[in-house]
C-alpha positions as a Markdown table, in Angstrom:
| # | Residue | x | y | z |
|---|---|---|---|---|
| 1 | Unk | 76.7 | 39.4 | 62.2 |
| 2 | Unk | 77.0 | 39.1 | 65.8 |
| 3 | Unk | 78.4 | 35.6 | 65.4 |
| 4 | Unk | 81.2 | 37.3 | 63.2 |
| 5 | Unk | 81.9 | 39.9 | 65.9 |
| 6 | Unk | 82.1 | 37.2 | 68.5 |
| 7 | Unk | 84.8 | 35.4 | 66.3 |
| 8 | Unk | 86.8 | 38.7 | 65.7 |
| 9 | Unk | 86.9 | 39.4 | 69.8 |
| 10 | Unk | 87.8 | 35.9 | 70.2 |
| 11 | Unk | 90.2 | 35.8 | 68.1 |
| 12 | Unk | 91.9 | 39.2 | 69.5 |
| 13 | Unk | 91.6 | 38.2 | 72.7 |
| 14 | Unk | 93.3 | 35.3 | 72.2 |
| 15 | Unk | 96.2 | 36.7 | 70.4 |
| 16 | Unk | 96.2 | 39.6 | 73.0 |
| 17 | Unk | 96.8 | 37.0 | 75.5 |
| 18 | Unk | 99.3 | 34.8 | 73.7 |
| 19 | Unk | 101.0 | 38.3 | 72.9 |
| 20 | Unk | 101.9 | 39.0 | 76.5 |
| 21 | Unk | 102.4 | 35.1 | 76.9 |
| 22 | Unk | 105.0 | 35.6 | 74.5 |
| 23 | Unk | 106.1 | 38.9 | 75.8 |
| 24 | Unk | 107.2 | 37.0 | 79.2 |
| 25 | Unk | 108.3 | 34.2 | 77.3 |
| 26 | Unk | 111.4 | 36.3 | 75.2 |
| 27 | Unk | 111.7 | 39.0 | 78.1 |
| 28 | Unk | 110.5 | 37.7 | 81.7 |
| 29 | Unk | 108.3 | 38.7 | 84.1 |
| 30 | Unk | 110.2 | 40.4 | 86.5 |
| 31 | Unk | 109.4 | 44.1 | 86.1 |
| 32 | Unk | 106.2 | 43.2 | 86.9 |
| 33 | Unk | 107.2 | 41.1 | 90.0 |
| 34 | Unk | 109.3 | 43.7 | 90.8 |
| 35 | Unk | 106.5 | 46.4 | 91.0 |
| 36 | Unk | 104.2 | 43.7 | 93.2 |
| 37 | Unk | 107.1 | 42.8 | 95.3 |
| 38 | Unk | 107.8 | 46.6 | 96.3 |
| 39 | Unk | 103.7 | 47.0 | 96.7 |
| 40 | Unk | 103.6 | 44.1 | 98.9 |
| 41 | Unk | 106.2 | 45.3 | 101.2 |
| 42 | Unk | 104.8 | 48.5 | 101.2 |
| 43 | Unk | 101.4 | 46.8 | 102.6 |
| 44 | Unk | 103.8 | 45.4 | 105.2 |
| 45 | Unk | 105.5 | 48.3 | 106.3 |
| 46 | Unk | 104.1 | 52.1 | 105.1 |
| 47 | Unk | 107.5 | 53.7 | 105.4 |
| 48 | Unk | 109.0 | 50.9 | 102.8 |
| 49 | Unk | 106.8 | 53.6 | 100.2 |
| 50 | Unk | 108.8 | 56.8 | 101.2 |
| 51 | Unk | 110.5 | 59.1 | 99.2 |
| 52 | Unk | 113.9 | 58.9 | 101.4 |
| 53 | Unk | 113.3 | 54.6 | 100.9 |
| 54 | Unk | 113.3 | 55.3 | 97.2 |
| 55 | Unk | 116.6 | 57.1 | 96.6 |
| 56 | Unk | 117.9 | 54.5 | 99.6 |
| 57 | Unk | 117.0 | 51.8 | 96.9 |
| 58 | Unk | 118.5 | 53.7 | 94.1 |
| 59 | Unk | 121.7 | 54.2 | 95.7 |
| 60 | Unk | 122.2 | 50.5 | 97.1 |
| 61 | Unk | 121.1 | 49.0 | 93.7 |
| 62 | Unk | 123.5 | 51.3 | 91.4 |
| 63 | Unk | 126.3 | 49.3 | 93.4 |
| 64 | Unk | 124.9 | 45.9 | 92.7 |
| 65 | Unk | 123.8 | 46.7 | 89.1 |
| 66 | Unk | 127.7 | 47.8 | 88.1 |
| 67 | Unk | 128.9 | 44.2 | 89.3 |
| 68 | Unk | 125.9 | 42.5 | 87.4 |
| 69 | Unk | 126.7 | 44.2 | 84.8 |
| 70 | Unk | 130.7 | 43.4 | 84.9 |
| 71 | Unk | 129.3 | 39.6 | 85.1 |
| 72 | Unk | 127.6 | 40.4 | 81.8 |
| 73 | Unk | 130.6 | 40.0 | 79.9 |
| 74 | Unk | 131.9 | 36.3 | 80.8 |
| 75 | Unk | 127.8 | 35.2 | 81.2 |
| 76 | Unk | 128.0 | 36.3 | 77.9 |
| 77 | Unk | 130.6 | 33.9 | 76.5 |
| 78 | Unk | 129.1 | 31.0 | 78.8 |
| 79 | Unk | 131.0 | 31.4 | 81.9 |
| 80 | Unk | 131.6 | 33.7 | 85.2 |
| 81 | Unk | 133.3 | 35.5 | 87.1 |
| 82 | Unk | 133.7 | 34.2 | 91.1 |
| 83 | Unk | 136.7 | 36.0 | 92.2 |
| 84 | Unk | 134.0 | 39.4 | 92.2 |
| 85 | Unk | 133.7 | 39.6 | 95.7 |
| 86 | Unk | 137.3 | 39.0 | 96.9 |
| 87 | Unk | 138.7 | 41.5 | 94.3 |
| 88 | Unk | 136.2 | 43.8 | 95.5 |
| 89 | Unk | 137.6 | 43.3 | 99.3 |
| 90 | Unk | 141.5 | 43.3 | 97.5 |
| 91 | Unk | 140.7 | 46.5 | 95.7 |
| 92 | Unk | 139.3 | 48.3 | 98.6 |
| 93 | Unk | 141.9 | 47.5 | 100.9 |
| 94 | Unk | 144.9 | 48.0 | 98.4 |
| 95 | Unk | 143.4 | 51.6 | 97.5 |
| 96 | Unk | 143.0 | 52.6 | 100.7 |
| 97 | Unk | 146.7 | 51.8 | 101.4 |
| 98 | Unk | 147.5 | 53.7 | 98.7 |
| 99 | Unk | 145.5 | 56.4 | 99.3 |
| 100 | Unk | 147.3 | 56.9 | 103.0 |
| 101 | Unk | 150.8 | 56.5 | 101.9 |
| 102 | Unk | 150.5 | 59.1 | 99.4 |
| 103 | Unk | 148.9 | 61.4 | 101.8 |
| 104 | Unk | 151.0 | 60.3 | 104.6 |
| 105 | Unk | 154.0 | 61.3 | 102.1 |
| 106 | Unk | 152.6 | 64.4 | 100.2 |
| 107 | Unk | 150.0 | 65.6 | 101.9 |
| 108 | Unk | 148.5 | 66.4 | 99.0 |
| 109 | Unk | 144.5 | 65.1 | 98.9 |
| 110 | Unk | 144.0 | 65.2 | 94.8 |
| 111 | Unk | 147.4 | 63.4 | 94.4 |
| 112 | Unk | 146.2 | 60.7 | 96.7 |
| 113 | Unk | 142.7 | 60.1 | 96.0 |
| 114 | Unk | 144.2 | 60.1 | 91.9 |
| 115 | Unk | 146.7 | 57.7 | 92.8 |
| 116 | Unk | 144.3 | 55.5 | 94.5 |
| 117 | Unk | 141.7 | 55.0 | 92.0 |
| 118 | Unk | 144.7 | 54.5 | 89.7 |
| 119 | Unk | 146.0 | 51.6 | 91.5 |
| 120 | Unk | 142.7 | 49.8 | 91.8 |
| 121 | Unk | 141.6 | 50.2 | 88.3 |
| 122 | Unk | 144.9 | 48.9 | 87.6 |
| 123 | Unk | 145.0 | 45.6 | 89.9 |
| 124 | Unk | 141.4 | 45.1 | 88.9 |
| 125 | Unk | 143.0 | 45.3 | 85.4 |
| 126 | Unk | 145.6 | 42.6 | 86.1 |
| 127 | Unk | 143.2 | 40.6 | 87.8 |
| 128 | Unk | 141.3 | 40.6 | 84.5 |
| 129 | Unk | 144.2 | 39.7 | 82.3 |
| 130 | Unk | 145.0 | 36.9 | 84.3 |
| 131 | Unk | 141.6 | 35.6 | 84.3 |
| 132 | Unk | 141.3 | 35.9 | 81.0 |
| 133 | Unk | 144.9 | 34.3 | 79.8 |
| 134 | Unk | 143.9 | 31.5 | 81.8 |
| 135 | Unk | 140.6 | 31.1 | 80.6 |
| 136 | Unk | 141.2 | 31.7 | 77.0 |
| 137 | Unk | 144.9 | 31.0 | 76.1 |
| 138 | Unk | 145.5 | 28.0 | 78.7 |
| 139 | Unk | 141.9 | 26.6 | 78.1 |
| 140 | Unk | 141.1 | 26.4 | 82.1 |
| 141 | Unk | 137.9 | 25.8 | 83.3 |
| 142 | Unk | 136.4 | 29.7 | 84.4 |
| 143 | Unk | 134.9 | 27.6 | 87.7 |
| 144 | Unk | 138.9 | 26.7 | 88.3 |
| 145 | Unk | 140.2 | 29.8 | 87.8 |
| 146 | Unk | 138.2 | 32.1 | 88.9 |
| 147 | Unk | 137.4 | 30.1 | 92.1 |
| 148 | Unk | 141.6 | 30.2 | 92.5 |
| 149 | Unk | 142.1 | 33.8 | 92.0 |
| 150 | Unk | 138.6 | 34.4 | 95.0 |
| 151 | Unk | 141.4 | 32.7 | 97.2 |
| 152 | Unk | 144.1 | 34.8 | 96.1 |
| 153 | Unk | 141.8 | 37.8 | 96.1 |
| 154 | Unk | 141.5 | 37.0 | 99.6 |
| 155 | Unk | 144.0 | 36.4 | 100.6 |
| 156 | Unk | 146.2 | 39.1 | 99.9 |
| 157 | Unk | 142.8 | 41.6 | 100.8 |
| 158 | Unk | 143.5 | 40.1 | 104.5 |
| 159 | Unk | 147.1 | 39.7 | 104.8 |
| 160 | Unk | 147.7 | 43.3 | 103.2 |
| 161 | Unk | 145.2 | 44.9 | 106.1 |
| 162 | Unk | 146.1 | 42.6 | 108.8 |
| 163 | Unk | 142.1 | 41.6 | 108.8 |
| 164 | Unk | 141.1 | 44.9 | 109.6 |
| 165 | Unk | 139.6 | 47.8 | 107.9 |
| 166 | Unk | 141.8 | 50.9 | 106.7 |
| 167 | Unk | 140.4 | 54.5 | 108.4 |
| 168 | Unk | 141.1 | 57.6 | 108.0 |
| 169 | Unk | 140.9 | 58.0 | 104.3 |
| 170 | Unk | 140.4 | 61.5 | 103.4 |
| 171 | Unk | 136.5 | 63.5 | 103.5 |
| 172 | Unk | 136.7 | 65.0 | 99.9 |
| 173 | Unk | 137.0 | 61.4 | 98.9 |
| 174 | Unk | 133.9 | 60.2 | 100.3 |
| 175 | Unk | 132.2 | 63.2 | 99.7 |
| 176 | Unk | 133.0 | 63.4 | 95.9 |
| 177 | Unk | 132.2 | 59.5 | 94.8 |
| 178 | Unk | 129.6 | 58.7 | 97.5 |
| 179 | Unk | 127.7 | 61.6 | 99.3 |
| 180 | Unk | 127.8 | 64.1 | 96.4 |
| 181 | Unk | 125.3 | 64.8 | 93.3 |
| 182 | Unk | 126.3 | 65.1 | 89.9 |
| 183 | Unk | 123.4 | 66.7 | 87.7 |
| 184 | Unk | 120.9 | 66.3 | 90.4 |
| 185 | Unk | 121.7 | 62.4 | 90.9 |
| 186 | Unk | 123.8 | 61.0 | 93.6 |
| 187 | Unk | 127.1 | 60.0 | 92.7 |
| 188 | Unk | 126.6 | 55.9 | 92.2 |
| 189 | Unk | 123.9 | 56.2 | 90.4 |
| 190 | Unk | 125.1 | 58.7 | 87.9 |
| 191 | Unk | 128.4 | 56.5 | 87.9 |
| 192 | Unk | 126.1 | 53.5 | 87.5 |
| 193 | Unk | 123.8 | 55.0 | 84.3 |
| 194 | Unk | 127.5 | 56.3 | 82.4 |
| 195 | Unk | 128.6 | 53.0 | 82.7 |
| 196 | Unk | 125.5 | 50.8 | 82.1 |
| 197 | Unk | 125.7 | 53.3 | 78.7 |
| 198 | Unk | 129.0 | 52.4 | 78.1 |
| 199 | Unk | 128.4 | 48.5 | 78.6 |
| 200 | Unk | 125.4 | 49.1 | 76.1 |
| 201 | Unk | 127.1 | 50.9 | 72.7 |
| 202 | Unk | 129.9 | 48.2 | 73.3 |
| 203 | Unk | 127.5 | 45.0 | 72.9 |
| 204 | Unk | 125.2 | 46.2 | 70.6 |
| 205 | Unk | 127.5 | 48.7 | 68.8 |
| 206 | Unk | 131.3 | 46.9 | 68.8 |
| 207 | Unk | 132.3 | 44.1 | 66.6 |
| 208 | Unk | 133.6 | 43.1 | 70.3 |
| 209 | Unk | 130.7 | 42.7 | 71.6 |
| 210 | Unk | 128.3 | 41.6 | 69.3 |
| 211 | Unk | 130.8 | 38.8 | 68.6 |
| 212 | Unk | 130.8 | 37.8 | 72.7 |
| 213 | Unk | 126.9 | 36.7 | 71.5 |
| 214 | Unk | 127.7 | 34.9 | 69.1 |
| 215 | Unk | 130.5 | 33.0 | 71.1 |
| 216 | Unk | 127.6 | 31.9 | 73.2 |
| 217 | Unk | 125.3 | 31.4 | 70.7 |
| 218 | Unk | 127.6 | 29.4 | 68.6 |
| 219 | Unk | 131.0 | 29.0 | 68.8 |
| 220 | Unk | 131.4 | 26.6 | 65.5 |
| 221 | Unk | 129.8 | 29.9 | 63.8 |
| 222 | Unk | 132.7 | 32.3 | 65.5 |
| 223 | Unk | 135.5 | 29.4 | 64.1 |
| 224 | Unk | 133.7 | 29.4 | 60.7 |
| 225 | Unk | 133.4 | 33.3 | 60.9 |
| 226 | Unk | 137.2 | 33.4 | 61.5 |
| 227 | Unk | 136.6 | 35.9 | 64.2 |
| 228 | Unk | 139.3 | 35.8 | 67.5 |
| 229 | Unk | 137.0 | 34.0 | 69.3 |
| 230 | Unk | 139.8 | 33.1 | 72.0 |
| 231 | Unk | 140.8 | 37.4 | 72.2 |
| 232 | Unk | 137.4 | 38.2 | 73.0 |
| 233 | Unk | 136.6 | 35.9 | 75.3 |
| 234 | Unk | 139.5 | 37.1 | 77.0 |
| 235 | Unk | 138.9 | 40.7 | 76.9 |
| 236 | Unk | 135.5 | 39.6 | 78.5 |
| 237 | Unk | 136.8 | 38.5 | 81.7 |
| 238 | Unk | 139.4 | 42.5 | 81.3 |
| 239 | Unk | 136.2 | 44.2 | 80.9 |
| 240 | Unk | 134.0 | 42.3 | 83.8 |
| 241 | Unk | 137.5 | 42.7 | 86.2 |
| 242 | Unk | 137.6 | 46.9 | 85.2 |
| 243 | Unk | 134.1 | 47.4 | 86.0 |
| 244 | Unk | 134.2 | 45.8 | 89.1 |
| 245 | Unk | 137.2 | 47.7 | 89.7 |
| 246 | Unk | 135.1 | 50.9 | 89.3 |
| 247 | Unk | 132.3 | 49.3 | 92.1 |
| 248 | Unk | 134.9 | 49.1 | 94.1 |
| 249 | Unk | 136.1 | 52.3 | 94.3 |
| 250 | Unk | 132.8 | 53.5 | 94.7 |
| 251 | Unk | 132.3 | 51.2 | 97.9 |
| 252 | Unk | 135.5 | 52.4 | 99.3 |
| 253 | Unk | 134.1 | 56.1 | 99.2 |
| 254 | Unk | 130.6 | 55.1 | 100.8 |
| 255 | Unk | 132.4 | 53.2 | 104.1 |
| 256 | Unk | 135.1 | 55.6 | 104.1 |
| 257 | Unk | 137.7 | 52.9 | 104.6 |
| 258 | Unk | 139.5 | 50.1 | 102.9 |
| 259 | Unk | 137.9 | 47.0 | 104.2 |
| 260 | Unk | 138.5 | 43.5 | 103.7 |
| 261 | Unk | 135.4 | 42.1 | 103.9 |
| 262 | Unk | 133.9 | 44.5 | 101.4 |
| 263 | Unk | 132.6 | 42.0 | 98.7 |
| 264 | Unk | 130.9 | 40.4 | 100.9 |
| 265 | Unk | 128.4 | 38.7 | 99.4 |
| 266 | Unk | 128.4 | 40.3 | 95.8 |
| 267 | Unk | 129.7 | 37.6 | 94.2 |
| 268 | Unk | 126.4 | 35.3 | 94.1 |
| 269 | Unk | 124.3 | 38.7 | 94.1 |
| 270 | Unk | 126.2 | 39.8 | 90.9 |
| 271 | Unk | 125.8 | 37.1 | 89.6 |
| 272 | Unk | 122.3 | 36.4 | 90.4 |
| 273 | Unk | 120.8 | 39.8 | 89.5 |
| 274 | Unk | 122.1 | 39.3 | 85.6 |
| 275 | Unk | 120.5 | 35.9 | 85.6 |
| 276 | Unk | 117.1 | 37.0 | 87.5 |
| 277 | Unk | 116.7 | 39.8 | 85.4 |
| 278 | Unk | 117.1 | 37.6 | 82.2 |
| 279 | Unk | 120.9 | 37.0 | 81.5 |
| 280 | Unk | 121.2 | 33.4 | 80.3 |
| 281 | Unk | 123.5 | 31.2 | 81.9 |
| 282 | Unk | 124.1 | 29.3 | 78.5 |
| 283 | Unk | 125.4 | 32.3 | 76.7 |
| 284 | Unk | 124.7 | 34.7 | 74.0 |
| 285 | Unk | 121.9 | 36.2 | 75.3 |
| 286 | Unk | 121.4 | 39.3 | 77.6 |
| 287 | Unk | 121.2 | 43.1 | 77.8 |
| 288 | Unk | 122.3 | 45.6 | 80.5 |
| 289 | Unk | 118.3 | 46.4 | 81.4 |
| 290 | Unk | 118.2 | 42.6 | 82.3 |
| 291 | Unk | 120.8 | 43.5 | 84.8 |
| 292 | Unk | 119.2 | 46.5 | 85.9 |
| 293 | Unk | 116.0 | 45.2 | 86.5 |
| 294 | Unk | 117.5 | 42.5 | 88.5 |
| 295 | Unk | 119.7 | 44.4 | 90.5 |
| 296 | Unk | 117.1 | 46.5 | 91.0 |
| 297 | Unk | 114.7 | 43.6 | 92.5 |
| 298 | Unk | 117.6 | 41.8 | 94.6 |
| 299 | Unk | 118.2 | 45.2 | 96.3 |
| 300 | Unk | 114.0 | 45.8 | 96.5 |
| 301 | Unk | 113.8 | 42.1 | 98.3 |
| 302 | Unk | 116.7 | 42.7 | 100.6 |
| 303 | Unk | 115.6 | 46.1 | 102.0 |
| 304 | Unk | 112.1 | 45.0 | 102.1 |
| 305 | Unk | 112.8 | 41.5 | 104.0 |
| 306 | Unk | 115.2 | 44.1 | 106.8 |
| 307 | Unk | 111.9 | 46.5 | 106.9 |
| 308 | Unk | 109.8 | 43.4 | 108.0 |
| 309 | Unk | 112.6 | 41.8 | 109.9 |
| 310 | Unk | 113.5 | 38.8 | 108.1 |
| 311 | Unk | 116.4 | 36.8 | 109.7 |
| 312 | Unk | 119.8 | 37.4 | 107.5 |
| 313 | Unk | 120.1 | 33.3 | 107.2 |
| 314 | Unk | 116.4 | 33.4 | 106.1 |
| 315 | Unk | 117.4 | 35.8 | 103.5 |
| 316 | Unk | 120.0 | 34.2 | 102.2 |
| 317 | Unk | 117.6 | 31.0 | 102.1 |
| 318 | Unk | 115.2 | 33.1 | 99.9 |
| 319 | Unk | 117.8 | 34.2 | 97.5 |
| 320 | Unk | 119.1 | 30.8 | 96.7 |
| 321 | Unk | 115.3 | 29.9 | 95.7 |
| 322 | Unk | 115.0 | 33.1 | 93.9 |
| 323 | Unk | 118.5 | 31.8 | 91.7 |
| 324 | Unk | 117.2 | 28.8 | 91.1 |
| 325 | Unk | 113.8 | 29.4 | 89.8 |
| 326 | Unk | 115.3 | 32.0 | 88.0 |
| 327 | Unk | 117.9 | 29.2 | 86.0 |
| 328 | Unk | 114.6 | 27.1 | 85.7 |
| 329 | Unk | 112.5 | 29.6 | 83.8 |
| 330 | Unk | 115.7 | 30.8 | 81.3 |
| 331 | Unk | 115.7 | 27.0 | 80.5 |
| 332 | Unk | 111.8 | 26.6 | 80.3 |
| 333 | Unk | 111.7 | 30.3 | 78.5 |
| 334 | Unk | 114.5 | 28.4 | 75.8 |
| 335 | Unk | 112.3 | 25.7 | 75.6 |
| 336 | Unk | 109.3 | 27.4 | 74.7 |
| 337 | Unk | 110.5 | 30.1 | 72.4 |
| 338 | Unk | 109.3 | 30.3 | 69.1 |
């Protein structure tokens, strides 16, 4: 009898433990490196644990998370978007210039800060199209174009502001999309969970977007299905260029001014958080909590690395070895799927 019951706890621990082997296998690790990471820096420095350092976190992610999330939709079909941070910076600066000379002309706040938000969801809207006509129709390489239109992104974000930021942009502006609540949250991060909602009934509710999957997955089965494979991976890059569109205009309210330089960086952080948090690289496989989570632990590891005063090169050293281990363990985790 006791030789039975032995067996039996052998046998559910071992399935216990190949259970959560599994678990990490299909889904990852990282919310529970995430929860670590924050702990550890907490050890490091106590006031990383606040309450105020919390919501800071919250508000700097929701930014981050809208862009991986825009990246979503080309990672999706096997490709990228790398014009993200230019049009971000082009955006910025051309609704801001908007914003002024409507004011300047009117004097009329709602009319401008309207107008604005209209013109950058609109050039984020071309900037879509044309990434996606070249991608889909002309059968260009998404590394070629989306590396040209960065330039022109770029471009045009400098020559449009001279290389220098665009002031003055009205209060009610910032105060609405940046430093206001809306149903107890602050502003990005309410914008951020209405979108990420959004993004989620569209991939796993839409013949749209359960057909970007299967263009990953397999585009011989797409051909065979008859679907428009070539119309939806199109609309992918329309969709990632509108939501970063969005991100944009959010930025522009928290600095208060059109600046060139605003992408900064976003385009390897937007595209690192989707594939940390469990976005595949080889398509067809993601969710918008993969983008969340890793969103949520790029922004952890940045604000943690400042609180211990980690060098900003340094930083940038640690997320390039964060990337790639993170494209090594979605191919072992492909491997090694059942």
């Amino acid at each position: 009898m006791n030789a039975l019951l032995h067996t039996l706890d052998s046998i559910s621990r071992n399935g216990m433990r190949h259970s959560v082997a599994q678990l990490g296998i299909n889904y990852g690790f990282l919310p529970v490196i995430l929860v670590l990471t924050y702990l550890a820096f907490g050890v490091l420095e106590p006031r990383f644990l606040t309450a105020n350092n919390a919501l800071n976190i919250l508000k700097q992610s929701s930014y981050l998370i809208i862009f991986a999330a825009a990246q979503l939709f080309p990672l999706l079909t096997r490709g990228y978007d790398l014009s993200v941070g230019m049009v971000i910076s082009m955006i910025s600066v051309a609704s801001a210039m908007i914003m002024m000379a409507v004011l300047h002309a009117t004097n009329d706040v709602p009319l401008a800060i309207v107008a604005a938000a209209c013109g950058g969801f609109g050039i984020g809207v071309l900037v879509g199209v044309i990434n996606g006509a070249c991608v889909a129709a002309l059968g260009i390489n998404p590394f070629i174009v989306t590396l040209g239109m960065q330039g022109v992104a770029f471009g045009l974000a400098t020559t449009l502001s001279g290389g220098f930021p665009v002031y003055n942009l009205p209060d009610a502006y910032s105060k609405i999309f940046a430093y206001s609540n809306w149903l107890g949250l602050p502003a990005s991060v309410a914008t951020c969970l209405i979108i990420l909602g959004i993004v989620h009934i569209i991939l796993s509710r839409t013949v749209f977007g359960r057909s970007l999957y299967l263009i990953g997955a397999s585009p011989r089965a797409v051909h065979v299905a008859g679907l428009p494979s070539h119309r939806y991976n199109a609309l992918a890059y329309v969709a990632c260029a509108c939501l970063t569109s969005i991100g944009a205009l959010l930025l522009t309210a928290r600095t208060a001014s059109g600046e060139p330089n605003a992408g900064g960086d976003f385009m390897l952080k937007s595209i690192a958080a989707a594939v940390i948090g469990g976005v595949s690289l080889r398509g067809g496989e993601g969710r918008v909590i993969h983008c969340v989570f890793g969103g949520l632990f790029i922004t952890v590891l940045s604000i943690g690395m400042n609180f211990v005063r980690v060098d900003g090169y340094i930083q940038q050293i640690i997320l390039g070895i964060v990337v790639i281990a993170a494209v090594y363990f979605d191919q072992f985790r492909r491997r090694t799927r059942l």
